[in-house]
C-alpha positions in Angstrom: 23.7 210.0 -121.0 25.2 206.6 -120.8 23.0 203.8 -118.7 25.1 202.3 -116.2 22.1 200.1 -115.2 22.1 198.5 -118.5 23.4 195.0 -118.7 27.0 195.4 -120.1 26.5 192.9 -122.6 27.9 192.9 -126.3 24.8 194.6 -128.0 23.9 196.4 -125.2 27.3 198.1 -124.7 27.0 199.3 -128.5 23.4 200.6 -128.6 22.9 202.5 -125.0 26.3 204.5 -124.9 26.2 208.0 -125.3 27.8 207.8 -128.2 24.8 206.2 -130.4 22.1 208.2 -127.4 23.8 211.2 -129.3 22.4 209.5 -132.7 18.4 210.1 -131.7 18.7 214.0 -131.2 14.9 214.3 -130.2 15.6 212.0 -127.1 18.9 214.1 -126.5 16.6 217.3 -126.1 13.7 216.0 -124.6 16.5 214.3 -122.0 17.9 217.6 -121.6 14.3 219.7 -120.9 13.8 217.0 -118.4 16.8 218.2 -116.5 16.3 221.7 -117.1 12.6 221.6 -115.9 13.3 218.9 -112.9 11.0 216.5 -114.3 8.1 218.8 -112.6 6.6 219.7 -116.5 4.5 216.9 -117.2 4.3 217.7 -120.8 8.2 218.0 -121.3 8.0 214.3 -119.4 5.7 212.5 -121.9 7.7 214.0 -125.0 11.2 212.3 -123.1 8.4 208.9 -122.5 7.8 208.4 -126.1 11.1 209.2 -127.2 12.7 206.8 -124.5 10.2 204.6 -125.8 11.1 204.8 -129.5 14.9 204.4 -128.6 14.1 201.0 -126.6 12.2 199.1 -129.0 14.6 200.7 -131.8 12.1 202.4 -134.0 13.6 205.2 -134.5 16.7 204.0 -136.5 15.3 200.7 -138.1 14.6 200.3 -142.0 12.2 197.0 -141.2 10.0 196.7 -143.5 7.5 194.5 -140.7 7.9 191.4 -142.6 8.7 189.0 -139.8 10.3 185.2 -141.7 9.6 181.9 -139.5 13.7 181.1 -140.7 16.6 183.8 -141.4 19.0 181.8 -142.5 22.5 184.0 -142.1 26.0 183.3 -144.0 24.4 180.7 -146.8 26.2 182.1 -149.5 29.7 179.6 -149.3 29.5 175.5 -149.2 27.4 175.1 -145.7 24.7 177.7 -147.2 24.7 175.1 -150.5 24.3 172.2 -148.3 21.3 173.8 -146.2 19.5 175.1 -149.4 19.7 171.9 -151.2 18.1 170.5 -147.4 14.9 173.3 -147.8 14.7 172.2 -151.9 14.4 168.2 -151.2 13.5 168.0 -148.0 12.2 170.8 -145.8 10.0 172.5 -148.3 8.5 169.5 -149.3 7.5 167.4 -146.3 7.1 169.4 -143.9 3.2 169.5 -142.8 2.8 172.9 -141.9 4.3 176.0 -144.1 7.1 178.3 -143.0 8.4 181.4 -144.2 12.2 182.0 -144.7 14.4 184.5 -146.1 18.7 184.2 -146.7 21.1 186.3 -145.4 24.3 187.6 -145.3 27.2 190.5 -145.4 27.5 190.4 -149.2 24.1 189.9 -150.7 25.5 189.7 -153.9 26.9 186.1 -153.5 24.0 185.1 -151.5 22.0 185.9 -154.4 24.1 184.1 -156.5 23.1 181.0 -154.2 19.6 181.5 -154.3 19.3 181.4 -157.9 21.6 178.4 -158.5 19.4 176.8 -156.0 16.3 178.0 -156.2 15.9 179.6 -160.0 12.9 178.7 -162.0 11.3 177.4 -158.6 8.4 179.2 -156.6 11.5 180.2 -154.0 13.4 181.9 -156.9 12.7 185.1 -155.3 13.4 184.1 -151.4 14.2 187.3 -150.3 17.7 188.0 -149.5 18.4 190.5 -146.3 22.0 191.8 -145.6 23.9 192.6 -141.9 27.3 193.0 -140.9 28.7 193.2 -137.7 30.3 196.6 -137.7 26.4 198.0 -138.8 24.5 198.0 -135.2 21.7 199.1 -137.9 21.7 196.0 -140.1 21.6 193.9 -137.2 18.7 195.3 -136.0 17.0 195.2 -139.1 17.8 191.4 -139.6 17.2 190.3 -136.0 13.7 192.3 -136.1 12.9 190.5 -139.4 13.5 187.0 -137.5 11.4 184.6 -136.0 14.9 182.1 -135.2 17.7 182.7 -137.1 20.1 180.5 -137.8 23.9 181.3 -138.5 26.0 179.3 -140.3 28.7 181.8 -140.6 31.8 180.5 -139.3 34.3 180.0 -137.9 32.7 181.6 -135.2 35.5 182.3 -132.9 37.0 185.3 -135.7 33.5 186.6 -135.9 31.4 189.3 -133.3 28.5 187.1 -133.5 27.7 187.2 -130.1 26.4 190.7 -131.0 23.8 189.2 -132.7 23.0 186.8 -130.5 22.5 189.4 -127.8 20.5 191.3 -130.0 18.1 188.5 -130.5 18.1 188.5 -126.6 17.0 191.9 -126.5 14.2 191.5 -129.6 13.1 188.2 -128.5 14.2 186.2 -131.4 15.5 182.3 -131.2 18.9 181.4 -132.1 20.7 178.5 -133.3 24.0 177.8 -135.2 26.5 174.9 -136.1 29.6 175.3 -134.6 32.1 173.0 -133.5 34.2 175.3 -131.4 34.9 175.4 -127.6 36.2 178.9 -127.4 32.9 180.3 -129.0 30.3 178.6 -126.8 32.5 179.5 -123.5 32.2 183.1 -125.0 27.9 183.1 -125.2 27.9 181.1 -122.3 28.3 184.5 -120.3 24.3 184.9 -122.3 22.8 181.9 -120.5 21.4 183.6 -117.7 20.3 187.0 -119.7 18.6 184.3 -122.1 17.0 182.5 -119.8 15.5 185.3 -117.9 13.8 186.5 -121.5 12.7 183.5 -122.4 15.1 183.2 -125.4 16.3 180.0 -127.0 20.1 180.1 -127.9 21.1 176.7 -129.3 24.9 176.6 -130.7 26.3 173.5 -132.0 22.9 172.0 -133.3 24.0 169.9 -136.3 27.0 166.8 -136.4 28.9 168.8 -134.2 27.6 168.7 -130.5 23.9 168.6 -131.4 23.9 164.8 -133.4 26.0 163.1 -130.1 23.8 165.2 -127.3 20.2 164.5 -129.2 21.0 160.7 -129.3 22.0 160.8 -125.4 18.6 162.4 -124.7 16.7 159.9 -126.5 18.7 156.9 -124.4 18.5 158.7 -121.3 14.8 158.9 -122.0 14.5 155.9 -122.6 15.8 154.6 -119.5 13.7 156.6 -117.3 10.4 155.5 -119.0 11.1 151.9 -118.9 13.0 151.0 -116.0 13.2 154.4 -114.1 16.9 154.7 -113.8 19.5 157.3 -114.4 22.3 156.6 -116.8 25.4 155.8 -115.4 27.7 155.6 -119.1 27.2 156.3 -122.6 29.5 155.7 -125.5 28.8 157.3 -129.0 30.2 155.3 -131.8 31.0 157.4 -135.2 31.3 155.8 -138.6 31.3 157.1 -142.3 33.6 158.9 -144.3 36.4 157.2 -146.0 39.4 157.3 -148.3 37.8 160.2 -150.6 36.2 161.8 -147.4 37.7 165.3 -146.5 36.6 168.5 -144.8 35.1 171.7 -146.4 37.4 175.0 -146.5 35.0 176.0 -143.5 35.7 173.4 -141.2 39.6 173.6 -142.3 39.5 177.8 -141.5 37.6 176.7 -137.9 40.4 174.2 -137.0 43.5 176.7 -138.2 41.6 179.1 -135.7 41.6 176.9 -133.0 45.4 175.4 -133.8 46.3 179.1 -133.6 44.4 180.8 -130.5 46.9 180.7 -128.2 48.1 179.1 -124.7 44.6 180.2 -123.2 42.8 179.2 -125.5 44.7 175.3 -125.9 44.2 175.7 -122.2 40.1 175.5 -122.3 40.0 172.9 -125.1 41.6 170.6 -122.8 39.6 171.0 -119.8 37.2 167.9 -120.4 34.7 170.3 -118.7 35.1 173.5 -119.9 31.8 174.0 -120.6 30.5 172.3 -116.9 29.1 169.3 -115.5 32.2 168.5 -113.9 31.8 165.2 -111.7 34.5 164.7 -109.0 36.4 161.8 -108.2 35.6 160.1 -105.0 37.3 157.7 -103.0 34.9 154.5 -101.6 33.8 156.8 -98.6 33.3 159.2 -100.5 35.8 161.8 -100.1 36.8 163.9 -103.2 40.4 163.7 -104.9 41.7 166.8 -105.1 44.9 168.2 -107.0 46.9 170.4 -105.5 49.0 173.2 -107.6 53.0 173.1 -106.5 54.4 176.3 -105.3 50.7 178.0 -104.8 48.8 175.6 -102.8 46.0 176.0 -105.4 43.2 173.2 -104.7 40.9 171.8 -107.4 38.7 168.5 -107.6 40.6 166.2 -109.4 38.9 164.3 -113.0 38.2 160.7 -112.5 39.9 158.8 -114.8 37.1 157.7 -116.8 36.4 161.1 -118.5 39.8 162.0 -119.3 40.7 162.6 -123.3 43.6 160.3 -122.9 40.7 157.7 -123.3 39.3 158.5 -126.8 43.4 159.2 -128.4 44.3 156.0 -128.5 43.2 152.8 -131.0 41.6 150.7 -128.6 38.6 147.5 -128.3 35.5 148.1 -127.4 35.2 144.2 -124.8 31.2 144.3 -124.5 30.7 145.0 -128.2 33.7 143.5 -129.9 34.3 146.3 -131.6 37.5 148.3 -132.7 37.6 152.0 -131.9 39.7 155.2 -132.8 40.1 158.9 -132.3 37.3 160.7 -133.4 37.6 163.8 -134.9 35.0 165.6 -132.7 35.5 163.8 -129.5 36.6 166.7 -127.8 34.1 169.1 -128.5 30.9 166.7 -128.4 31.7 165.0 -124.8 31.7 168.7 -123.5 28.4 169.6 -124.6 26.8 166.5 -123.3 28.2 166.7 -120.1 27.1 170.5 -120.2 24.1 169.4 -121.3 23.8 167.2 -118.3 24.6 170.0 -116.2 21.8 172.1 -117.7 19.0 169.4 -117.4 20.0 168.9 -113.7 19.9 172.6 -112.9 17.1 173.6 -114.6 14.7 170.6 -114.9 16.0 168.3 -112.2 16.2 165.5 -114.8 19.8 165.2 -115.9 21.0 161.9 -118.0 22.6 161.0 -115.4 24.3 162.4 -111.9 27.4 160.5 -112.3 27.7 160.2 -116.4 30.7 159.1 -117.8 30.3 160.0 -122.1 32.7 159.0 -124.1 33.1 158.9 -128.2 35.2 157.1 -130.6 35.1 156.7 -134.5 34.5 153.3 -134.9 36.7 150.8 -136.5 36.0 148.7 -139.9 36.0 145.2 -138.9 38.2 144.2 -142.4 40.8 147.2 -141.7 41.0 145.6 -138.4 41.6 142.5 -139.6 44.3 143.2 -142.6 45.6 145.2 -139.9 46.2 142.1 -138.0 47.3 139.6 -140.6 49.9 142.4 -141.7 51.2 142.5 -137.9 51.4 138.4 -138.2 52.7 138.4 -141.7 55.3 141.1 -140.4 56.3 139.2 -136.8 56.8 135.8 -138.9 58.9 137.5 -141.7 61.3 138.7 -138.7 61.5 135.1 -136.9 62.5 133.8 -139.9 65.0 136.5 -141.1 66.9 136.0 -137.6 66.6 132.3 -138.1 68.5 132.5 -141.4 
């Protein structure tokens, strides 16, 4: 019997179709007594109740073994999972106040284990237990999402994944989410969640680490700030990036994500440019406060036209920085960052009333060294003096 009531999201289209219905057979039977009997037989009705019952809170095909982890932390086994296991070994495990359970996990146990006990051997965590789940098991995932107080996914990239499965799953179970993705087409995809996550009370946090969550958190803090001690909203915020270097590269992670991206398509170069493609879009306005508009030749189509100062044309260019007297750059995540702040804004307006600001303009460069800057210029003097003097000649 297929539920055409059921929300037609990702988990939800996988675990109440008839096909997986057909799985359970003593629901199957008691669902066809019901029919045969009318639903008149009372007893016939409270076998179908506690096998209806069973099927929605998935008992009847789970393997949990009721240990419920404070952390799952999913896909540690490559270099993010090294980074975030050496974080719990200095840091986490040792000053935080209050204790907290966790357990790894990931589709190949074997190299997650392999992890662990580089990590963690001869330690009190050498035997952190280690859970596995792969997309294409609707079993495994509800094993790992019951076994979850938050999970947190570091599998990437994201976009070539079905994670929204799981993250729909921890809808249905009640579990938090977070990951640390860096990629637009991924969070437009759970965005179609927000509302199913909202209305369970579930937390579902993408892009909470450099990417996205480092720019938004120190916005929030300002924003805060502003309000508490003077009472006003902000108008601008620029985020300045530094760090890195000649030896400074990317991890083979962050180099798969960006070949995803490069490749995805027209539709998908299409969102990444939309400076809102995530929302908070703030029209421009004339002085009276009429909206610009752009109007699509040969269609007529009419859309409120960007103002100027939150265009990307703005952050791809070497420019200075008048009020601080600083140089500034491209930065590599400028285009993902200032779309989850301005979402951000967005959300904090709708749900709280308290956005950073109604009419925020964010923008984020990579800073410039002050002694690149200035070689930079002495080679552009050295350079223009070399050519007076050759034409002199």
């Amino acid at each position: 019997m297929a539920q055409d009531d059921a929300p037609q999201t990702p988990f939800a289209k996988l675990y109440f179709s008839d096909e997986m219905i057909s799985k359970y057979e003593p629901l199957v039977t008691a669902m066809e007594l019901v029919n045969e009997t009318e639903g008149k037989d009372e007893e016939v009705m409270r076998d179908y109740q506690v096998h209806l019952k069973k099927y929605q809170n998935f008992e009847w095909c789970s393997n949990w073994d009721g240990k419920k982890y404070d952390l799952v932390f999913y896909g540690v086994s490559g270099y993010t999972g090294y980074l975030m296991m050496e974080y719990l070994k200095r840091v986490a495990l040792k000053k935080t106040p209050e204790p907290f359970t966790f357990a790894f996990a990931g589709r190949t146990p074997s190299k997650v284990q392999e992890m662990r006990d580089r990590e963690f051997g001869g330690s009190k965590w050498e035997d952190t237990p280690v859970l596995q789940m792969s997309y294409d098991d609707i079993y495994s995932v509800i094993d790992l999402v019951k076994s979850a107080k938050v999970i947190v996914n570091v599998a990437g990239p994201y976009m070539l994944t079905q994670g929204e499965i799981m993250i729909d799953a921890c809808v249905h179970m009640g579990v938090h989410y977070c990951d640390i993705s860096g990629e637009v087409p991924w969070t437009r995809r759970i965005m179609e969640l927000h509302k199913h996550a909202e209305n369970a009370g579930v937390h579902i946090i993408p892009s909470a680490a450099a990417a996205g969550g480092f720019p938004d958190l120190g916005v929030w803090l300002m924003a805060k700030k502003m309000r508490e001690e003077y009472g006003e909203e902000m108008r601008k915020a620029i985020c300045y990036q530094s760090g890195g270097g000649a030896s400074a590269g990317a991890s083979g992670g962050t180099l798969a994500t960006r070949s995803a991206m490069s490749t995805g398509g027209d539709e998908v170069r299409k969102m990444m440019a939309d400076p809102f493609s995530m929302g908070g879009f703030v029209p421009d306005r004339d002085r009276w406060g009429v909206k610009y508009v752009n109007i699509e030749f040969g269609t007529g189509k009419v859309t409120n036209k960007n103002r100027s100062e939150d265009l990307d044309a703005n952050m791809s260019k070497i420019s200075e920085d008048k009020h601080l007297g600083i140089w500034r750059g491209p930065f590599v995540y400028s285009y993902f960052d200032t779309r989850v702040v301005r979402r951000s804004n967005m959300l904090f307006a709708d749900l709280g009333n308290q956005p950073y600001g109604r009419n925020l303009n964010f923008m984020e460069y990579a800073m410039l060294p002050a002694e690149a800057m200035m070689q930079a210029q002495m080679a552009k003097g050295a350079g223009g003096g070399g050519g007076a003097g050759g034409g002199g000649a």
